[in-house]
Structure formats: C-alpha cells, structure tokens
Rosetta silent file (secondary structure, phi, psi, omega in degrees, C-alpha in Angstrom):
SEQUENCE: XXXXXXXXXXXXXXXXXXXXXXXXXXXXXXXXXXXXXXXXXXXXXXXXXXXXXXXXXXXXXXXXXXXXXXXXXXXXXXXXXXXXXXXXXXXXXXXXXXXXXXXXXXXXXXXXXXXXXXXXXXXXXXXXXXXXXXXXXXXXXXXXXXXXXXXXXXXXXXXXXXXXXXXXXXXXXX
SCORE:     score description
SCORE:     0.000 S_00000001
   1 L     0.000  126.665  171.068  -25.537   -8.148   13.748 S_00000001
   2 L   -75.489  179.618 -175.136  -22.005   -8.452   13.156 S_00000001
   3 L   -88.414  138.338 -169.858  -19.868   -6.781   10.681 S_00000001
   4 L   -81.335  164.634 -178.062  -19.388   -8.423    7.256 S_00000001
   5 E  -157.871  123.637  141.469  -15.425   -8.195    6.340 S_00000001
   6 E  -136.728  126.445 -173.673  -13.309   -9.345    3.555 S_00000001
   7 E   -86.981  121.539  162.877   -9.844   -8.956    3.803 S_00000001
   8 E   -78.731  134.732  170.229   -7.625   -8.965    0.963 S_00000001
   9 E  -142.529  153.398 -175.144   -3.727   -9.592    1.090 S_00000001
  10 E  -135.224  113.408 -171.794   -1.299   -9.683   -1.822 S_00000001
  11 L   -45.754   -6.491  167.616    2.248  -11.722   -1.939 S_00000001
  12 L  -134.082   34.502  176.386    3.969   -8.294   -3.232 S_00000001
  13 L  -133.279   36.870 -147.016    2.074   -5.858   -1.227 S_00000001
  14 L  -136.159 -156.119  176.314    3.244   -7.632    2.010 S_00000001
  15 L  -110.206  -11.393  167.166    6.563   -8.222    3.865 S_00000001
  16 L   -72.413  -10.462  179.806    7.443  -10.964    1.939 S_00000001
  17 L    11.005   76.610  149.789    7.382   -8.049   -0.921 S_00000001
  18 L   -86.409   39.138 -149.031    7.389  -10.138   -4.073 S_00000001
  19 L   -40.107  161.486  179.636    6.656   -8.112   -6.953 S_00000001
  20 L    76.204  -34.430  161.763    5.370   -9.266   -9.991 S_00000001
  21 L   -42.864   30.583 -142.531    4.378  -12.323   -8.447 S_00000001
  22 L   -65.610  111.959  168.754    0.732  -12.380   -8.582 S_00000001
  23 L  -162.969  170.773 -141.978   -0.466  -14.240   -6.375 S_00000001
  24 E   165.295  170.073 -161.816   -2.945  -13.377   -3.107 S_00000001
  25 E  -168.135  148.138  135.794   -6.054  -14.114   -1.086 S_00000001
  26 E  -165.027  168.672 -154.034   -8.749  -13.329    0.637 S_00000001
  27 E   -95.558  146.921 -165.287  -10.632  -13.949    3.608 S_00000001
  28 E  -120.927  118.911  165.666  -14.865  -13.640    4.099 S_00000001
  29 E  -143.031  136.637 -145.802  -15.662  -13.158    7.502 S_00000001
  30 L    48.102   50.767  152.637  -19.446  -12.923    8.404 S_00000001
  31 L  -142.925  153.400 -153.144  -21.145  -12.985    5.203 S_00000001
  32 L   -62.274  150.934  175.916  -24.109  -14.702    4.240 S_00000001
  33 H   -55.440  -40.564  149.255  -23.469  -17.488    2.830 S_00000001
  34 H   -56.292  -19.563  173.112  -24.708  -17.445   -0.410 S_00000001
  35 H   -82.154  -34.693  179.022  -23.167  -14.103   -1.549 S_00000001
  36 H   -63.068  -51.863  170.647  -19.917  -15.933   -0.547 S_00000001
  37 H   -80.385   19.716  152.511  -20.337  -18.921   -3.128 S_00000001
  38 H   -77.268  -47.593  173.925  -21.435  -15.994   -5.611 S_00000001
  39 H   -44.480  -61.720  171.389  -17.757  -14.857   -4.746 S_00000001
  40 H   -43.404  -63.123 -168.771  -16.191  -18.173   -4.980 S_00000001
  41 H   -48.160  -39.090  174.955  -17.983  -18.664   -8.622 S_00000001
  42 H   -60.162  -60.742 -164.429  -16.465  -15.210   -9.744 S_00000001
  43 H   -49.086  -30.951 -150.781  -12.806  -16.132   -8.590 S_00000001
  44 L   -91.342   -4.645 -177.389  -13.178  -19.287  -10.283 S_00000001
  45 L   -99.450    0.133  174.883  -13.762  -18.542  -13.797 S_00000001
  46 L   -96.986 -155.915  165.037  -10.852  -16.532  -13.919 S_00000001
  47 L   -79.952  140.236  179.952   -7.468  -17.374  -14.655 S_00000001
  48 L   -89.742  166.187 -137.949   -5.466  -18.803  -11.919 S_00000001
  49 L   -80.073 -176.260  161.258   -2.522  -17.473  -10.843 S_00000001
  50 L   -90.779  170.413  179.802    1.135  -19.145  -12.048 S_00000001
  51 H   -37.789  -49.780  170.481    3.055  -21.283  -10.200 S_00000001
  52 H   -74.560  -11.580  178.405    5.117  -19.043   -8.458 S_00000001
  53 H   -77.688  -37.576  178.125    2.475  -17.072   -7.728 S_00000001
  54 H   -81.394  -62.662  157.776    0.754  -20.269   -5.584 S_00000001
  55 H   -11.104  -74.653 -169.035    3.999  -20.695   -4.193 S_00000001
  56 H   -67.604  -31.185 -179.439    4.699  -17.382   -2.947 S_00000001
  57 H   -78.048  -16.743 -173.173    1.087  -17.424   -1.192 S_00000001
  58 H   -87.130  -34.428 -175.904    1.703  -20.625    0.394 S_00000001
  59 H   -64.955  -37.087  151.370    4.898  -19.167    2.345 S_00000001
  60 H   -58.394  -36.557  170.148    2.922  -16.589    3.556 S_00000001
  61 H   -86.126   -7.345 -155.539   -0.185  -18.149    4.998 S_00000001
  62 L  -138.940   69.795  173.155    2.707  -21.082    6.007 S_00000001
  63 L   -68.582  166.951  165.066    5.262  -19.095    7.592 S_00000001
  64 L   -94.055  161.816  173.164    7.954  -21.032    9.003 S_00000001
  65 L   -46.262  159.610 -167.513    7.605  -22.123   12.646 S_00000001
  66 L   -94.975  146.715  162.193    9.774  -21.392   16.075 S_00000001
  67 L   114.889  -67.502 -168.093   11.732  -25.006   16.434 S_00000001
  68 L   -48.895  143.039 -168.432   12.161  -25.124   11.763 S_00000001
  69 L   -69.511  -12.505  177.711   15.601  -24.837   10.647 S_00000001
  70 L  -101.395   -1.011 -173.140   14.655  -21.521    8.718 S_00000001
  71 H   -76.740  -26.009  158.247   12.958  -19.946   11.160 S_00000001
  72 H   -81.745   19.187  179.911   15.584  -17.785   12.554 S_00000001
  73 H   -93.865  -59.085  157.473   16.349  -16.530    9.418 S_00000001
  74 H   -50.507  -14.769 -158.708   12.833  -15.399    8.422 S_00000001
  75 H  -102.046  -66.179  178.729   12.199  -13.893   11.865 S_00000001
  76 H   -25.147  -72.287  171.843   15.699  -11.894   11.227 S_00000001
  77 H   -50.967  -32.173 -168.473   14.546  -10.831    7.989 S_00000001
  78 H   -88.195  -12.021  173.787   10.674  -10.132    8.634 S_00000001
  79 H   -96.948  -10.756 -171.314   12.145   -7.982   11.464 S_00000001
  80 H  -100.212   26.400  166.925   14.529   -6.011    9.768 S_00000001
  81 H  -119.116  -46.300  163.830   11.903   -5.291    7.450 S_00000001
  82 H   -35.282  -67.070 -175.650    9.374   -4.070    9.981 S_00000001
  83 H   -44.645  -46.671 -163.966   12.159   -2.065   11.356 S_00000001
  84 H  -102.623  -11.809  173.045   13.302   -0.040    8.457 S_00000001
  85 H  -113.133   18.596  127.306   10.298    0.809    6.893 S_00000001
  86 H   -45.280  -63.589  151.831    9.062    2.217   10.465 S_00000001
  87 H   -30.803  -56.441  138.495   11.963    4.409   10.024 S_00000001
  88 H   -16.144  -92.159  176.144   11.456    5.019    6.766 S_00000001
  89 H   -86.621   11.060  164.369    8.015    6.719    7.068 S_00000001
  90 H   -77.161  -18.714  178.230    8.464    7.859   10.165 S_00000001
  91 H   -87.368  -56.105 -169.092   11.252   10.213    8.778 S_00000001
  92 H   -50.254  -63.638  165.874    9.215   10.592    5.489 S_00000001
  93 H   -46.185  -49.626 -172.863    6.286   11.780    7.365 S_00000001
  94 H   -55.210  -63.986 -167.030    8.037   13.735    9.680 S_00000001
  95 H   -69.779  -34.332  157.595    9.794   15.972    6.956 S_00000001
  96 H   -54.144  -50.132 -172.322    6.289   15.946    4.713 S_00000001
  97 H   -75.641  -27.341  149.204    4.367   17.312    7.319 S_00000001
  98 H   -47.768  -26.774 -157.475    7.247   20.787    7.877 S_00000001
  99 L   -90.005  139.140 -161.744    6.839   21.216    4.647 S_00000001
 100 L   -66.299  147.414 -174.866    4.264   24.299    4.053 S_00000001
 101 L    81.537   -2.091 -173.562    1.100   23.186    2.176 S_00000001
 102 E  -130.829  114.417  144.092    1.673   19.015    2.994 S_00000001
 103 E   -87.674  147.238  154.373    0.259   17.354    5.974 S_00000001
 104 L  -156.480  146.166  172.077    1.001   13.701    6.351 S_00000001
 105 L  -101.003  143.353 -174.870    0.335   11.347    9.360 S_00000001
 106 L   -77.656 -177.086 -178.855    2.851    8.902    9.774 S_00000001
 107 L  -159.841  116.047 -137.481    1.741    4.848    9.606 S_00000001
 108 L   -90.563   29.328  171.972    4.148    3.179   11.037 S_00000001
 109 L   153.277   33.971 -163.946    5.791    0.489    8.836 S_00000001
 110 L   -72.776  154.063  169.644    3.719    1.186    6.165 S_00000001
 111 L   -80.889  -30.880 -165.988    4.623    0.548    2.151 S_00000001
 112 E  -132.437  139.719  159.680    3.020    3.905    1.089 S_00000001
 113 E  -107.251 -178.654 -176.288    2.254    6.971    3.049 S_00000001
 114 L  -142.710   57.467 -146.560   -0.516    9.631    1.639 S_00000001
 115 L   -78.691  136.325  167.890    0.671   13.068    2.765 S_00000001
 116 E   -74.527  131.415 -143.083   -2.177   15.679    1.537 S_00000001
 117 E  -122.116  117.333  159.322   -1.497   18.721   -0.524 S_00000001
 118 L   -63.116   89.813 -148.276   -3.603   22.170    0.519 S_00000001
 119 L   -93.130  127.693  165.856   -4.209   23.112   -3.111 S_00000001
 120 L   -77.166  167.337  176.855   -5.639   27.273   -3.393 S_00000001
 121 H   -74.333  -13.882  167.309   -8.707   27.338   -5.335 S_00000001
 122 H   -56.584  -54.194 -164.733   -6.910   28.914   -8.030 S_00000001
 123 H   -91.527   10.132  152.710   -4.958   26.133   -8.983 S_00000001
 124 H   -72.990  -57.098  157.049   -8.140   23.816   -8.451 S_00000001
 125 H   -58.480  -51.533 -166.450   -9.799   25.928  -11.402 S_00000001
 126 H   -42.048  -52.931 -153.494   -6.745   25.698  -12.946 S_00000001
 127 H   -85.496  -10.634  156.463   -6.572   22.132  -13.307 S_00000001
 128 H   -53.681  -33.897 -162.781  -10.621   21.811  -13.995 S_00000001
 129 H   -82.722  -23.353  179.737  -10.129   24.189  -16.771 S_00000001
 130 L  -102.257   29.458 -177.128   -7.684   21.938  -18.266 S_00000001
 131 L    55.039   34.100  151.597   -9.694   18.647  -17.555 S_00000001
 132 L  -115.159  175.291 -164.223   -7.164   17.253  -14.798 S_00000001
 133 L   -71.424  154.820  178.691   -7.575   15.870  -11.606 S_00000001
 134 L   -86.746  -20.619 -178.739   -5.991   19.098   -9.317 S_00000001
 135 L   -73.762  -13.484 -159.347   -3.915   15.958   -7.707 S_00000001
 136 L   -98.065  111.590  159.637   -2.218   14.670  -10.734 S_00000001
 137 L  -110.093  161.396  163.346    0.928   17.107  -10.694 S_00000001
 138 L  -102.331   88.098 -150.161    4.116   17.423  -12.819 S_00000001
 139 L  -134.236  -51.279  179.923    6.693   18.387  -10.412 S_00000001
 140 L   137.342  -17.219  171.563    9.546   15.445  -11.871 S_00000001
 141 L   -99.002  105.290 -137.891    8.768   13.423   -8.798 S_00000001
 142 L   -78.275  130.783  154.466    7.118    9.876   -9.574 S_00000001
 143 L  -151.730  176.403 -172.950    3.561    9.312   -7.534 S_00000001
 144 E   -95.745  157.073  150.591    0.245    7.967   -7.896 S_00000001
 145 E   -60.273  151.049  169.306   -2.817   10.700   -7.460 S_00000001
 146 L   -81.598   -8.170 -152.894   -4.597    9.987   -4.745 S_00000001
 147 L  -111.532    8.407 -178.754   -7.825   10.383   -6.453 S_00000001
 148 L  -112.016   17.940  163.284   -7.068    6.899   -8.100 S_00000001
 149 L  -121.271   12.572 -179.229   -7.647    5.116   -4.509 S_00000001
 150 L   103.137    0.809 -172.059  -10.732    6.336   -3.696 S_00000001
 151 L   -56.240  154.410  155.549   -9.967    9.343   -1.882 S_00000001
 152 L   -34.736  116.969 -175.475  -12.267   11.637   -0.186 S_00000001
 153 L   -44.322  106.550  172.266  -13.768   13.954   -2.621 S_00000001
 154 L    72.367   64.885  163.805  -11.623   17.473   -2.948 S_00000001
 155 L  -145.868  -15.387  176.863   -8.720   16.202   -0.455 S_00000001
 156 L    22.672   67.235  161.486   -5.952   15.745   -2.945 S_00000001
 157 E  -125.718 -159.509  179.395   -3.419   13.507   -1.869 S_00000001
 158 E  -139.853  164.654  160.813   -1.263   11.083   -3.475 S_00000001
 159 E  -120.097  155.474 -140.658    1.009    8.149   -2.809 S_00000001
 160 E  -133.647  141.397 -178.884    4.262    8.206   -2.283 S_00000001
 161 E   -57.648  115.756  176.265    6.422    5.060   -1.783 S_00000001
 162 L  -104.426   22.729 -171.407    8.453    4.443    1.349 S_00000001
 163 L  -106.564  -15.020  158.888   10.251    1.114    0.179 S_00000001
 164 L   -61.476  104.495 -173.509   13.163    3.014   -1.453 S_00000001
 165 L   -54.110  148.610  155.567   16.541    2.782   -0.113 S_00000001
 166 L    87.768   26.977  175.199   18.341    5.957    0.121 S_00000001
 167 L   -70.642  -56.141 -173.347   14.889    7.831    1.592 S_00000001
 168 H   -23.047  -76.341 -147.439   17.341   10.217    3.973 S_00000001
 169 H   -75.216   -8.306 -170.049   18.808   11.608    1.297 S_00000001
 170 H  -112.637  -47.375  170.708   15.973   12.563   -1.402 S_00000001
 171 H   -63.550   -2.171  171.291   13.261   13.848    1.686 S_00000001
 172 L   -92.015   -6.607 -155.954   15.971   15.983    2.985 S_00000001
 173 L  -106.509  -39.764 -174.790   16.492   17.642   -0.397 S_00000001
 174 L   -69.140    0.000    0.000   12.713   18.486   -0.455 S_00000001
C-alpha cells in the first residue's frame, strides 16, 4: 500500500519569504478519498485568506518561466537566496556544534536549524521543580524551545533562526 502524504507549504516559510502574508497550501497525496473531502470541508468553513495572501500563493505555485521577461530576475534572486542561507547554516552549524554541550547537524539552506543542548540532570530537576520545560532558557538570546515542535521526548533543543543578516558576527561571539 502506498504511503499517505500531505504536504504543507507556506508563502513566508518559503524562498519567496513573505511574512505576514498568510497565505499557503497543501497537497494530499494517496489518501482515501473520503477523508480528503472531510479535509476539504474543514478548510472551507474557515476564513479565507486576504488578497495578498492568494496572491502571494499564486507566484509560488506559478513561478515565472525560462523564455518570461522576469524570469532572469527571479532565478537571480531565488539563487542568491539558496546560496546564502547554505552559508548561513552551514557556518551556524559548524560553530554550534564546537561549542561544548551543543550538537547541531547542519541542513543545508535551511530557515531554522535545531542544534541540541546536553542538559545535566541537575538542571533538568531544576527546571521540573520550577514547572518549566528544561528547554525554555533565559540566556538574553531570542529562540523558540524545541519542545513546542514536537520534539523527541527529553532531547531539548530549540530553534534558532538562520535568516538574519550579520550571522558571522553574533555566532563568532558565542
């Protein structure tokens, strides 16, 4: 039997990086049919997105074309975007993972990496005793806990952005 799939993509979580823009899709592939117009029925009762939001998804599933008068501009841009945030967490990784107590694997042109923190069990009671997550630290540097994406239970890592210009200089200082 094949594998059921639905893929989600989002017009600011993408390379077109539009924030705020909510707008997005997704795709059903292999599933029965009836759970899929149960799907459909949910999306449809909500609100739909704004204009710009329908917009910005149409540019994306409708990139432009080789031959279109805009196309070597988007290809310029969608590569120089690829490009630098390869860099990006490829440095970002690199210098997370030296650091004692942090692994991270790099992901190559990724928006977020998710380098893990080796916690002692002391500060694992610690942060039980005071009813927090052991991931959610106060250190002055903004991330999400990892334990708010689903992470593997008692792996504690968080995520840390890699779309910020000016990475060299703040991952060198850690």
């Amino acid at each position: 039997m094949p594998i059921s799939l639905v893929s989600f993509h989002s017009t600011s979580k993408g390379v077109v990086g539009e924030c705020g823009r909510r707008g997005g899709y997704f795709e059903v592939v292999n599933v029965a049919d009836d759970v899929v117009a149960q799907m459909y029925k949910m999306v449809s009762v909500g609100l739909c997105p704004p204009l710009s939001g329908q917009i910005g998804v149409d540019c994306v599933v409708r990139p432009p074309k080789e031959g279109e008068a805009s196309y070597p501009l988007y290809k310029s841009e969608t590569s120089e975007t690829h490009e630098v945030l390869a860099q990006r967490t490829q440095l970002m990784a690199k210098r997370l993972d030296a650091l004692p107590g942090i692994s991270c694997h790099n992901s190559p042109g990724a928006l977020y990496l998710y380098p893990r923190i080796d916690l002692p069990p002391k500060a694992i009671e610690a942060a039980q005793k005071a009813s927090k997550a052991p991931d959610a630290l106060a250190t002055g540097i903004c991330v999400v806990p990892g334990s708010g994406f689903g992470q593997k239970e008692d792996t504690h890592h968080y995520r840390l952005t890699c779309l910020c210009p000016g990475v060299e200089e703040y991952v060198n200082s850690l």
